[in-house]
N, C-alpha and C positions, 0 to 999 in steps of 0.2 A: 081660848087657845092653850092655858095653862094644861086643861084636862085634856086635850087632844094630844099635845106634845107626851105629857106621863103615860097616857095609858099606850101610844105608838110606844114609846120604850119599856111600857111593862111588857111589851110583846115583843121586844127585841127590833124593834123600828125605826128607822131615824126618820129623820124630818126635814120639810126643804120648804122654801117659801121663796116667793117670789117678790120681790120688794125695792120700789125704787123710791121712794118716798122717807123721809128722816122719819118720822111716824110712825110709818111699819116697820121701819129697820129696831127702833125699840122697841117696839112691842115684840118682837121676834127675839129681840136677847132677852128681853126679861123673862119670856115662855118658855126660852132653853131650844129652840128649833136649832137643828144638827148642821142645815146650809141656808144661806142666804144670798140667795140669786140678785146680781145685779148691784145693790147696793150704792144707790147714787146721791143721796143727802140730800134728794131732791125737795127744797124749802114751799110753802103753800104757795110762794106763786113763781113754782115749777122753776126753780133756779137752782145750780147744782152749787151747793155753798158746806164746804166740810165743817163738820162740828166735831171741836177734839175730845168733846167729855164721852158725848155718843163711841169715841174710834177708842177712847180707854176702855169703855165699857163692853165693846166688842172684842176688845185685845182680853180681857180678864175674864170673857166668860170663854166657852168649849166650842165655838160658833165659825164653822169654815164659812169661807167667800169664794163663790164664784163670779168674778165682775163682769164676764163677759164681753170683757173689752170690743171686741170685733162689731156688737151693737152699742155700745158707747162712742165708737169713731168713728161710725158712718163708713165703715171699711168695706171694699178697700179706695174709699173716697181719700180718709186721711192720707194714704200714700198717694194718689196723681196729685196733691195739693204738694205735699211737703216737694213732689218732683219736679212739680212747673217750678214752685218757689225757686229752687236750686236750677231749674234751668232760666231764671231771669225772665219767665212767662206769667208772671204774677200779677193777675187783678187784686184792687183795696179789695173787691170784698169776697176772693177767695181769701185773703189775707185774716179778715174778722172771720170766715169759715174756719180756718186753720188755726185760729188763737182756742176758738170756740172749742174746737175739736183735741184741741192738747191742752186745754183745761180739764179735762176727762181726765187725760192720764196722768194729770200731776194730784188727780185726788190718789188717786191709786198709788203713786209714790209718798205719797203724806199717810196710808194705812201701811207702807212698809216701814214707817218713822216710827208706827207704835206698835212694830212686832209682831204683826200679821202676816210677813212671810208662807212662815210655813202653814198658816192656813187660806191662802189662796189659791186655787184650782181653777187650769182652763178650764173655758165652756162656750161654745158656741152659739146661741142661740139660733141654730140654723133655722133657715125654712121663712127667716122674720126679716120681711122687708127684702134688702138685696143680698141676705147674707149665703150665701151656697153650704149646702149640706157637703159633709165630708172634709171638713179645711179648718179642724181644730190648732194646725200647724200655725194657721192666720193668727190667734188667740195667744198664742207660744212667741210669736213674735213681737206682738205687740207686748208682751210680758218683760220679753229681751227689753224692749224698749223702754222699761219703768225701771231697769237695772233690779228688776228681780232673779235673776240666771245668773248672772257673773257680776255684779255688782257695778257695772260699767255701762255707760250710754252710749253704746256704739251711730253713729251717724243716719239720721232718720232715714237720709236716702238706701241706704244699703239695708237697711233694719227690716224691708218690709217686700212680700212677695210680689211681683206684680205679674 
């Protein structure tokens, strides 16, 4: 990966990689790859579990993120969950859906603890699953929601397109 990454940028190329795995997330900073899709700490047995040495070593290399929240939340599942929640229409196990589901975004508020701000980029992963082409807006919201935009967690209910 080392020679793939140098010789794309001896030619003025950046690089992107697709990685949801803690595994490929290092191997991807140590290559120097330009973006890193997804990035979900996802542990060998498929658990999203953040590792802070990994989020230092992301934060100190040149390595943008696009998390793509929108396939991270199962969106826009996350919002009729957080809705019913708030309108007192709550099953237990929308409830473990919805814990499940904002465990996502609190990884992504824990890569804004180590200065990754300004290299995060929406991204939509349209086309995947139920996610609709065209509604990077969704992605921007969900951003809103990790107090990356104004630095405030506005109210899930309001936070999210329906």
């Amino acid at each position: 990966m080392h020679a793939a990454v140098h010789e794309a940028h001896h030619f003025h190329k950046l690089t992107a990689a697709h990685c949801r795995a803690k595994e490929s997330m290092i191997r991807v900073v140590e290559a120097g790859i330009d973006l890193m899709e997804h990035a979900e700490f996802l542990d060998p047995a498929n658990q999203l579990r953040f590792d802070s040495d990994l989020a230092e070593k992301m934060e100190e290399s040149a390595i943008w993120i696009s998390p793509t929240l929108q396939a991270w939340t199962d969106y826009p599942r996350i919002g009729s969950l957080t809705q019913r929640r708030e309108e007192g229409q709550f099953l237990q196990e929308e409830k473990q859906e919805l814990a499940r589901l904002e465990h996502r975004l609190d990884i992504m508020r824990k890569m804004l603890d180590y200065g990754m701000k300004d290299r995060l980029v929406a991204g939509t992963d349209s086309g995947v699953s139920n996610l609709a082409c065209r509604h990077l807006d969704c992605d921007f919201q969900l951003l809103e929601n990790i107090r990356f935009f104004t630095g405030r967690n506005p109210d899930f209910g309001d936070a999210y397109i329906r």
